[in-house]
C-alpha positions in Angstrom: 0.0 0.0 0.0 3.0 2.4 0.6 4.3 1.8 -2.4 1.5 2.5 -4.5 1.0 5.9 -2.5 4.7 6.7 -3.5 4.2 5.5 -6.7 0.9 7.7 -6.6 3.0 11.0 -5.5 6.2 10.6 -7.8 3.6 10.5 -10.8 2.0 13.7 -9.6 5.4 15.7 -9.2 6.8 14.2 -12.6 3.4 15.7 -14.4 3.5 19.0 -13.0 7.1 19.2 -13.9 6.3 18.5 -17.7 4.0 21.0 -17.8 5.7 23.6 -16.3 7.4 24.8 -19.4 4.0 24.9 -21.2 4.5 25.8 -24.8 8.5 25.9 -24.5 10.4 24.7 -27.8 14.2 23.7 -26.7 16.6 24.5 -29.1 20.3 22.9 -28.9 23.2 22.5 -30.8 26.0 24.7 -31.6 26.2 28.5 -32.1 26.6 29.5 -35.9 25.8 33.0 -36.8 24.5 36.0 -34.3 23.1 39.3 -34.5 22.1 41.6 -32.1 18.6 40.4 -32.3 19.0 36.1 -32.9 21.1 33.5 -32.9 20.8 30.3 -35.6 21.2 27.4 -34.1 22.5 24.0 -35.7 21.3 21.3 -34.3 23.0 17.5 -34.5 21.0 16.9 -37.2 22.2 19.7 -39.1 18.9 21.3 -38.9 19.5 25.2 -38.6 16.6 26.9 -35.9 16.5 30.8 -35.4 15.6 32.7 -32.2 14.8 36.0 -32.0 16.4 37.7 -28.5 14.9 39.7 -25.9 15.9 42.0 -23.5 13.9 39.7 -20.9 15.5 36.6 -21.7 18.0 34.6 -19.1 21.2 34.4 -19.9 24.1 31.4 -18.2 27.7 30.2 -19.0 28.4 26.9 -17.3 25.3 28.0 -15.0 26.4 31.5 -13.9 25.0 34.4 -14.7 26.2 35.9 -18.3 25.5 38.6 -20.6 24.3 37.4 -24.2 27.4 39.1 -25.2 29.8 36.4 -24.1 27.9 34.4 -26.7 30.3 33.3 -29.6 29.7 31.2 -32.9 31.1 28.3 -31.7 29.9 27.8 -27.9 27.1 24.9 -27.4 23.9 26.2 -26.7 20.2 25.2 -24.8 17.3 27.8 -25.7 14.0 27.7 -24.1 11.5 29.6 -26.3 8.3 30.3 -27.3 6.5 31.4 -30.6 5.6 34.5 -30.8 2.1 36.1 -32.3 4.3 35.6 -35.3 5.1 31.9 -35.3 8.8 33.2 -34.6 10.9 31.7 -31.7 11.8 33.7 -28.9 14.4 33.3 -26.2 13.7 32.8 -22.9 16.7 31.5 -21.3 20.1 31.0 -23.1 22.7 29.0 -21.4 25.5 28.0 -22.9 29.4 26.9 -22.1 32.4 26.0 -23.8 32.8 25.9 -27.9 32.8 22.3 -29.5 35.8 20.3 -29.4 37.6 20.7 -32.5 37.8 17.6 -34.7 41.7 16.2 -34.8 43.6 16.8 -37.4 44.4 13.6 -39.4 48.1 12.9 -39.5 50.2 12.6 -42.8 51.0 9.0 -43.6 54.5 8.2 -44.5 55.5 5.3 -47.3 
């Protein structure tokens, strides 16, 4: 009987936990083009996803506080978003840390 009652509560957290970002689209990948309005994303399936920036949007490197700034093409990204009255993506938090590794060179073979 205690089980099921945990079982019974766990459920209940985990729902309200998936709805809690609502209509949120989550965007992630790496950083390859920004302007002072959006940032294209690409995604691992090379699909490339726009978002529009806002001045009320949070912003984290390696979860601290950042400035949108700090942002380079490069860094890996998570958005949160939503559409706007548009259809158009817009940021509501950006967090994002360190650039890709780079792939290794290939070394020369000698014969």
């Amino acid at each position: 009987m205690t089980n099921k009652m945990i079982l019974a509560i766990l459920a209940l957290a985990f729902a309200g936990t998936l709805f809690a970002h609502g209509d949120a689209v989550h965007v992630t990948g790496v950083v390859r083009a920004i302007t002072a309005d959006s940032v294209t994303v690409e995604s691992v399936k090379h699909e490339m996803t726009t978002v529009l920036l806002t001045p009320k949007m949070e912003v984290t490197r390696s979860k601290v506080k950042a400035d949108i700034k700090d942002l380079k093409v490069g860094d890996r990204v998570v958005i949160h978003a939503t559409k706007n009255k548009d259809g158009k993506l817009e940021a509501e938090e950006v967090a994002f840390g360190p650039a890709a590794p780079a792939a290794p060179a290939t070394a020369a073979v000698k014969h």
